[in-house]
C-alpha positions as CSV (number, residue, x, y, z in Angstrom):
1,X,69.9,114.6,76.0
2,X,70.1,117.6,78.3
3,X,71.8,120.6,77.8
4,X,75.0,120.0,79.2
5,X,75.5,117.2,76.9
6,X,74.7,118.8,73.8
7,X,77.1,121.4,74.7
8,X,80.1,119.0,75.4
9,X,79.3,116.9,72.2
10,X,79.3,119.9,70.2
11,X,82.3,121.3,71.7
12,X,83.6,117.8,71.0
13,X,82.6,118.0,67.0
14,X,84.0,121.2,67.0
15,X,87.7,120.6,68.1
16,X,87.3,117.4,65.4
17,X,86.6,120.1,62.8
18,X,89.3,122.0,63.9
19,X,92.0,120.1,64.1
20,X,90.7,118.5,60.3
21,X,90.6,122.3,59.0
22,X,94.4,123.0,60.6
23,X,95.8,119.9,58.3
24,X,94.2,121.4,55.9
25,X,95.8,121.2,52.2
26,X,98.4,123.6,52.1
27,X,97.3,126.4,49.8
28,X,99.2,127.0,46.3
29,X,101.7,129.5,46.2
30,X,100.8,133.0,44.5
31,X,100.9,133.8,41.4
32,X,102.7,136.5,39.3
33,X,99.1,137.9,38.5
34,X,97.7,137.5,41.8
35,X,100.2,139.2,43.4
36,X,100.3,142.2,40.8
37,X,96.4,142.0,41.4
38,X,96.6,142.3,45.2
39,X,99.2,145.3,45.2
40,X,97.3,147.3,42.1
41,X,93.9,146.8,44.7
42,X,95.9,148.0,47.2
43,X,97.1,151.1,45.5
44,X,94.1,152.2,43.8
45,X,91.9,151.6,46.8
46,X,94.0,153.6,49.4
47,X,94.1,156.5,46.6
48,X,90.5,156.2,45.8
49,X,89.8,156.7,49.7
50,X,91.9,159.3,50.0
51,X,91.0,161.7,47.0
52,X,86.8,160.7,48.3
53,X,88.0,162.0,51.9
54,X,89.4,165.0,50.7
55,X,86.9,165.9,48.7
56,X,84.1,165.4,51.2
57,X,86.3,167.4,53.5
58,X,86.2,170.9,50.6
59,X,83.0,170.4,50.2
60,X,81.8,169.8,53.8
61,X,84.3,173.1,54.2
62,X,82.6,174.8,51.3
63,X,79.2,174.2,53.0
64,X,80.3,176.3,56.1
65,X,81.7,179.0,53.8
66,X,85.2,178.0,53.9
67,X,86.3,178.0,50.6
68,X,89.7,175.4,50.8
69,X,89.0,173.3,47.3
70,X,91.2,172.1,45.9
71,X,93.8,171.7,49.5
72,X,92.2,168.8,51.3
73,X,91.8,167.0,47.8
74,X,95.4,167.1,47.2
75,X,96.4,166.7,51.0
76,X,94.5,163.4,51.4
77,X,95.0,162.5,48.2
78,X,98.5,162.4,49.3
79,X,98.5,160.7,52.3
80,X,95.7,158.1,50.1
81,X,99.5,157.7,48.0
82,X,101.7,157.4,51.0
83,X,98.9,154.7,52.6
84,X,98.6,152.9,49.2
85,X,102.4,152.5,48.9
86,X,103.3,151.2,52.8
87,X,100.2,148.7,51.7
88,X,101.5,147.3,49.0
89,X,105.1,147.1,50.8
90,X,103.5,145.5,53.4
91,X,102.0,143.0,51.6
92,X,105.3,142.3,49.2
93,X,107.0,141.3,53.1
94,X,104.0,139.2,53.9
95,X,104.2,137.2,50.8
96,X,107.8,137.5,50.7
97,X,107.4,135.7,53.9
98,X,104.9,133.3,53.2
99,X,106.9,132.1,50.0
100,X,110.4,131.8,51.9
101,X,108.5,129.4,54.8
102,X,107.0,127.2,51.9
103,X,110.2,126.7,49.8
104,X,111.9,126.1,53.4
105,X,109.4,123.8,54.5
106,X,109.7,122.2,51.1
107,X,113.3,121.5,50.9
């Protein structure tokens, strides 16, 4: 078999696998605890980031002799919130969304 076939045969057995993974069975709708799980995640891990950037930021400023603790702490720590909050909104929309096409599809 030369190259040129093997390539078309396995671009062949890929599309097969495709098209089987696309009809696919549908996957379960969310539950109450997975959904509190996935915005909680969200939340913590924007804030979590934010206070670790700040931080590094005072000290990195600290290092040069720029004495700023606690400001970038609380600035990023801040903007960790506001990050952490349009997250989890974002993802309450996306499963809002996901939930309405389901029970549509359903009906």
């Amino acid at each position: 078999m030369t190259a040129p076939d093997r390539l078309k045969d396995l671009e062949k057995r890929l599309g097969e696998f495709r098209n089987s993974q696309a009809k696919g069975a549908p996957r379960p709708q969310p539950t109450q605890l997975g959904i509190a799980g996935r915005f909680t995640t969200e939340l913590v891990a924007a804030l979590i980031v934010g206070g670790a950037l700040g931080w590094g930021v005072d000290w990195l400023m600290g290092y040069f002799g720029l004495h700023t603790k606690p400001l970038f702490l609380v600035l990023f720590f801040v903007l960790g919130a506001v990050a952490g909050i349009r997250n989890v909104m974002r993802a309450a929309t996306e499963i809002n969304a996901a939930m309405a096409a389901k029970n549509t599809d359903g009906d």
